[in-house]
ZAMARGU-4260 file (C-alpha; in steps of 0.2 Angstrom, whole numbers, plus 5000, padded with zeros to 4 digits):
<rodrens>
0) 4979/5129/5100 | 4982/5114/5090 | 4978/5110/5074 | 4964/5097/5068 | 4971/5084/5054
5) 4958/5074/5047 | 4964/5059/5037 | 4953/5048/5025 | 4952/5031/5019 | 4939/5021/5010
10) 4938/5006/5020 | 4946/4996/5035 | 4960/4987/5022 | 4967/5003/5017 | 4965/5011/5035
15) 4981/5000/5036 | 4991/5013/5025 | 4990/5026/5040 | 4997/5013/5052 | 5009/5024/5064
20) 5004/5041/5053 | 4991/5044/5063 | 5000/5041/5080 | 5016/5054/5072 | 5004/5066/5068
25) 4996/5066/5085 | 5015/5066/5094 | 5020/5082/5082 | 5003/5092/5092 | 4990/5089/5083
30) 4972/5084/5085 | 4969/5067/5074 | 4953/5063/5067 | 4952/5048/5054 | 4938/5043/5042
35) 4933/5027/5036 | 4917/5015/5032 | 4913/5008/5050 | 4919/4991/5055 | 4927/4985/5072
40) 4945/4985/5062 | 4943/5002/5059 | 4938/5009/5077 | 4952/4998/5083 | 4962/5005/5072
45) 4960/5022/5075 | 4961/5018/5095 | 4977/5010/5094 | 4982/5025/5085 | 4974/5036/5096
50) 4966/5045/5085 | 4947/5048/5084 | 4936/5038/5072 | 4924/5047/5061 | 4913/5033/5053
55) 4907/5037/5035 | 4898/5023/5023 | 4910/5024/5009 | 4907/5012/4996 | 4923/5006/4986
60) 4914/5001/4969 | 4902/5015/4959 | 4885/5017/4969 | 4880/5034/4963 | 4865/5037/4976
65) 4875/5030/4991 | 4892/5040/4985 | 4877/5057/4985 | 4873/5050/5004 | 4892/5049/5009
70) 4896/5066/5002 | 4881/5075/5011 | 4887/5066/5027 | 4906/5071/5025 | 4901/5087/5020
75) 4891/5090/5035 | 4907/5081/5046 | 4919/5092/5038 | 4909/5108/5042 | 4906/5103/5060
80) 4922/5098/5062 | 4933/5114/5053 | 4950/5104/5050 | 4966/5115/5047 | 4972/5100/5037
85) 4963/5086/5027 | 4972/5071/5020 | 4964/5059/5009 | 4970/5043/5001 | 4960/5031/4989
90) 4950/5035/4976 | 4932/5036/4980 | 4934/5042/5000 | 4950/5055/4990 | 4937/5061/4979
95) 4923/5064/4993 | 4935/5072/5005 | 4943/5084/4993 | 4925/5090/4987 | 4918/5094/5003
100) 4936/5099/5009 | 4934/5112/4995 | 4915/5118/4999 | 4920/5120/5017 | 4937/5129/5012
105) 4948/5121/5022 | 4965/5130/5021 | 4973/5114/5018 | 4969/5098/5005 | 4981/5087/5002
110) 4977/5072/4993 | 4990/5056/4995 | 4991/5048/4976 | 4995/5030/4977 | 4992/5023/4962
115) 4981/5026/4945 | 4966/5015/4947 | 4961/5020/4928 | 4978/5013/4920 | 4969/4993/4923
120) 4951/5000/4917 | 4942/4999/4898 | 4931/5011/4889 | 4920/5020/4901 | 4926/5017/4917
125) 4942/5021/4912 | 4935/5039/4906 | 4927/5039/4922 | 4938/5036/4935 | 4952/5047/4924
130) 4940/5059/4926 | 4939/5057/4947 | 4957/5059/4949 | 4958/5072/4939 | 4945/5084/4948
135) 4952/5076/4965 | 4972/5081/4961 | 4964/5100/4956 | 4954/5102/4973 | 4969/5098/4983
140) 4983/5111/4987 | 4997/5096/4985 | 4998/5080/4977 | 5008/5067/4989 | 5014/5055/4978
145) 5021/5040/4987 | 5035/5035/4973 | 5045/5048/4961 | 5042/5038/4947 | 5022/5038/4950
150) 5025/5057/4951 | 5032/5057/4935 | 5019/5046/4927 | 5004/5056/4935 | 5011/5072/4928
155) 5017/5063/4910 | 4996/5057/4909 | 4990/5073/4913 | 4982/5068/4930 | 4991/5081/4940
160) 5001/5097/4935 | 5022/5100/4942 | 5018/5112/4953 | 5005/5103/4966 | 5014/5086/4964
165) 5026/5080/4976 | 5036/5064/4980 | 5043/5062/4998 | 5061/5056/4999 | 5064/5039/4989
170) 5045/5036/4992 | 5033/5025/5003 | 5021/5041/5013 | 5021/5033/5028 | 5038/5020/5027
175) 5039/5005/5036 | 5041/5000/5053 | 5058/4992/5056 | 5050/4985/5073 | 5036/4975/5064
180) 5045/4969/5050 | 5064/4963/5054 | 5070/4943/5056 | 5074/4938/5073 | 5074/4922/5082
185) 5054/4923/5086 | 5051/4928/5070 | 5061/4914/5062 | 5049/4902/5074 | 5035/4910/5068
190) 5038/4908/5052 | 5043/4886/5054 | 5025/4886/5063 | 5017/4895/5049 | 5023/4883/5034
195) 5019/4866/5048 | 5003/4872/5050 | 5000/4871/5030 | 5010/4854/5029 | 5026/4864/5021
200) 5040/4855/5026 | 5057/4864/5030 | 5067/4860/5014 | 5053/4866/5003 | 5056/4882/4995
205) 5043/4895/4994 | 5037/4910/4985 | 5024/4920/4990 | 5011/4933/4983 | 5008/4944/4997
210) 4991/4957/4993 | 4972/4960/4985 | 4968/4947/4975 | 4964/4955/4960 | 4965/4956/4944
215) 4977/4973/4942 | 4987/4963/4954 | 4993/4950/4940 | 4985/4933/4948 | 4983/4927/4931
220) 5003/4928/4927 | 5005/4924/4943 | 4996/4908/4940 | 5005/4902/4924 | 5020/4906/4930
225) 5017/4895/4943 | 5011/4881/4932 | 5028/4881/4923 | 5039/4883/4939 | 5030/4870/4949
230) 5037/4855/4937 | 5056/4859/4940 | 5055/4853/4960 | 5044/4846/4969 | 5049/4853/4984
235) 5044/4871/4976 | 5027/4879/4986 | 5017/4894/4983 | 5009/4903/4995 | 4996/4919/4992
240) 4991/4930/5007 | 4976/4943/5007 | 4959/4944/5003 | 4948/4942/4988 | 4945/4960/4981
245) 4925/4962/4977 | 4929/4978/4965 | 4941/4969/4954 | 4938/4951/4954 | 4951/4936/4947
250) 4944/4924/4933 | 4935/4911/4942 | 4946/4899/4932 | 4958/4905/4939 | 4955/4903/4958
255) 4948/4888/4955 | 4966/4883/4947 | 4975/4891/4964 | 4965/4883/4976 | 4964/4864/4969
260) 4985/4862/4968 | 4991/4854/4984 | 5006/4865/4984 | 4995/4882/4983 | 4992/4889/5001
265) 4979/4902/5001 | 4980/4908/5017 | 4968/4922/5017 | 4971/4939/5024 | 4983/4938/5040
270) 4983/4950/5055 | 5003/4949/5056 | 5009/4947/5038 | 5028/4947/5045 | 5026/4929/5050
275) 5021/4926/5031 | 5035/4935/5026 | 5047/4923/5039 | 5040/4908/5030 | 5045/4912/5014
280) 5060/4911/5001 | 5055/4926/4989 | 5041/4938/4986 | 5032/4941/4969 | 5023/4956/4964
285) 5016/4952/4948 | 5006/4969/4950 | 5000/4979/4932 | 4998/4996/4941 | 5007/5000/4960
290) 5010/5016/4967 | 5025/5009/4973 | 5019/4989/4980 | 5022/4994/5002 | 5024/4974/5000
295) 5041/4974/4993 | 5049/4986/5004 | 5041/4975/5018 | 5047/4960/5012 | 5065/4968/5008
300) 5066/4972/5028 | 5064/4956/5031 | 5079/4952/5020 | 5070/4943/5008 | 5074/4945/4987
305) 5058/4952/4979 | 5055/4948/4959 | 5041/4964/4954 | 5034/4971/4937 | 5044/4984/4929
310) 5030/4996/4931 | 5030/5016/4941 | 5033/5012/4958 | 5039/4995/4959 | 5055/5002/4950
315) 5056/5013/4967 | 5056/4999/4977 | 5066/4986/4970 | 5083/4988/4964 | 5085/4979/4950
320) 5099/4965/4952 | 5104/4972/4968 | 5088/4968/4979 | 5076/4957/4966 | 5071/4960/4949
325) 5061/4969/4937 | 5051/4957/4924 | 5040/4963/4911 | 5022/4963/4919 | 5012/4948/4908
330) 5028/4938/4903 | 5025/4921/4912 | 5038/4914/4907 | 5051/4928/4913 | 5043/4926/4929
335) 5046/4908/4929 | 5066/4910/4926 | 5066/4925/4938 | 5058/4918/4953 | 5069/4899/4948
340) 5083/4910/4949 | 5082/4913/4967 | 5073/4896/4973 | 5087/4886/4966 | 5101/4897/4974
345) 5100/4899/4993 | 5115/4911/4993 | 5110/4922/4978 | 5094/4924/4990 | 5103/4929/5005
350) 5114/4942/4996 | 5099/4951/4989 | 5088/4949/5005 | 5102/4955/5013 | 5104/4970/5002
355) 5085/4975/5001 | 5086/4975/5021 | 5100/4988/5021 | 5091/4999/5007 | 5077/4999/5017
360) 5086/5005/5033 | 5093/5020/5019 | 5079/5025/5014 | 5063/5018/5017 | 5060/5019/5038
365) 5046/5023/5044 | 5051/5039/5057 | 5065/5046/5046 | 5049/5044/5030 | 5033/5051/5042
370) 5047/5065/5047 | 5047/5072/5030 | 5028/5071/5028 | 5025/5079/5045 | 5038/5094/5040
375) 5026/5096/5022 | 5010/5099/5034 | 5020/5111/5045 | 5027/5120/5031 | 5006/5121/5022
380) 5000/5125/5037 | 5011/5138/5042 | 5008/5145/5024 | 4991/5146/5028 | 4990/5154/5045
385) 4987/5137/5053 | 4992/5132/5074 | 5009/5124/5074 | 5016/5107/5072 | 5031/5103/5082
390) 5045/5089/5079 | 5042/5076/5088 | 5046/5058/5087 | 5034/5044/5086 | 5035/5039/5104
395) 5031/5055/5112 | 5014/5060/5119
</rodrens>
């Protein structure tokens, strides 16, 4: 018999996190069932991982009546359905999943933490949302938590106690695919056709934002930082990749600033982000909370220097003067000299680019990472009676 794993996310963008979990999980002997709000992203999702879809309306922001409506429905799909194993990421679908996970009794709830969505919040939201994630790390058996220092931080605040928290390796649940994101000569083209089609020459220098635009995300240092950099070269560009996140807007301002400067491309959410990655020179993450910022190790494979907050989880995946730097989260000006740093010095680039790529071959690929996490369910469901998962690699069937 072959135990059911059910996974959870809240939408199509973060159904993205379980790329090639899903797929490990299924090759280990499992049966793999995924949950998310319905769109054709997410079924393709799912079918390229061939896992089934289980569509749930799961509203990101608060929406009391509708969250009541989703929890009857995933209640009612959690007891129809019996999983061995549950597995929820996000905040709201976590929350939802680790409740009727609970009601139903399923012998194993595990809820992956990957960041604190109440550190950016005010007043009663804050309370609130503290409040979520703490009832959500109590109804779940273990606490994956996708960098050590997040661990550390979740247990320091109060959010989860030592002995249900866990942190896999250096980090990073699912790690990253070295097949999808490493320079190579069609990569290197990809990239020279990404920065013509935006009427970047090829002795600009770029720095790119890759992620929600939000406001948690730093857009607004971000922006000044920008404002100072931009008068040093002309031949300096920015370019800013994802979509506009509804649930925590940028200051209109602010986009209105991004989009009118010539030498601002905003180029939207993109299907294969590695070609974005090829067209740049460094990455920023001027992020005020990250569980660990999957962006920077991504960018590190494809050997470019990253510049991130000194926050949890960005300090697990940049190494400070080896691979990029750490800057103070709201310091424009540090971000200005950091990111000059690295424009103006093509071989300081290369040597951290090169040096993030082989950290991320130590410690942050994706079989080696989905390995441990596969070993964790074996060991909980074992524990609990469950059917057995076997070691498999990703490209077995």
């Amino acid at each position: 018999m072959r135990p059911r794993l059910l996974f959870a996310v809240t939408d199509a963008q973060s159904l993205a996190l379980l790329r090639g979990q899903l797929a490990f999980a299924r090759a280990a002997g499992a049966e793999v069932y995924v949950m998310s709000s319905l769109s054709a992203q997410a079924a393709g999702m799912a079918l390229d991982e061939r896992a089934a879809f289980l569509p749930v309306e799961i509203e990101r922001s608060a929406s009391p009546l509708r969250d009541l409506r989703a929890l009857c429905q995933i209640v009612r799909v959690v007891h129809d359905l019996s999983p061995d194993l549950i597995d929820a990421s996000t905040p709201k679908a976590a929350f939802l999943l680790g409740v009727a996970g609970w009601l139903n009794r399923v012998p194993v709830r595990i809820h992956t933490l990957r960041g604190l969505r109440h550190e950016t919040m005010h007043g009663v939201m804050r309370q609130v949302l503290l409040a979520i994630e703490w009832t959500t790390c109590r109804l779940a058996h273990r606490v994956i938590c996708i960098s050590p220092s997040l661990r550390d931080h979740a247990i320091e605040l109060g959010v989860v106690d030592p002995g249900r928290a866990v942190a896999l390796g250096a980090g990073c649940a699912s790690g990253v695919d070295l097949r999808r994101f490493t320079r190579t000569p069609a990569s290197g083209e990809a990239g020279r056709r990404f920065r013509s089609s935006h009427g970047i020459s090829a002795e600009a220098r770029v720095v790119g934002f890759v992620g929600r635009i939000a406001r948690d995300k730093g857009i607004a240092t971000l922006l000044e930082a920008w404002r100072r950099l931009r008068t040093l070269e002309d031949r300096y560009w920015l370019v800013v990749v994802g979509d506009l996140d509804a649930t925590d807007p940028v200051d209109g301002t602010t986009l209105a600033a991004l989009r009118a400067d010539p030498r601002v491309v905003m180029a939207g959410r993109l299907e294969q982000v590695a070609t974005a990655y090829a067209a740049l020179d460094v990455l920023v993450l001027p992020s005020l909370r990250e569980g660990l910022g999957n962006v920077l190790v991504e960018a590190a494979a494809m050997e470019l220097p990253v510049v991130a907050s000194r926050i949890p989880g960005c300090v697990d995946a940049v190494q400070h003067g080896v691979t990029g730097e750490l800057v103070p989260a709201a310091d424009p000006a540090r971000w200005c000299a950091a990111i000059a740093r690295y424009l103006g010095d093509p071989e300081l680039c290369a040597r951290h680019g090169g040096a993030g790529r082989q950290r991320v071959e130590r410690l942050f690929q994706q079989d080696a990472a989905l390995g441990r996490l596969v070993a964790l369910y074996r060991t909980l469901l074992a524990a609990h009676g469950g059917a057995p998962l076997v070691a498999l690699s990703r490209g077995a069937s």
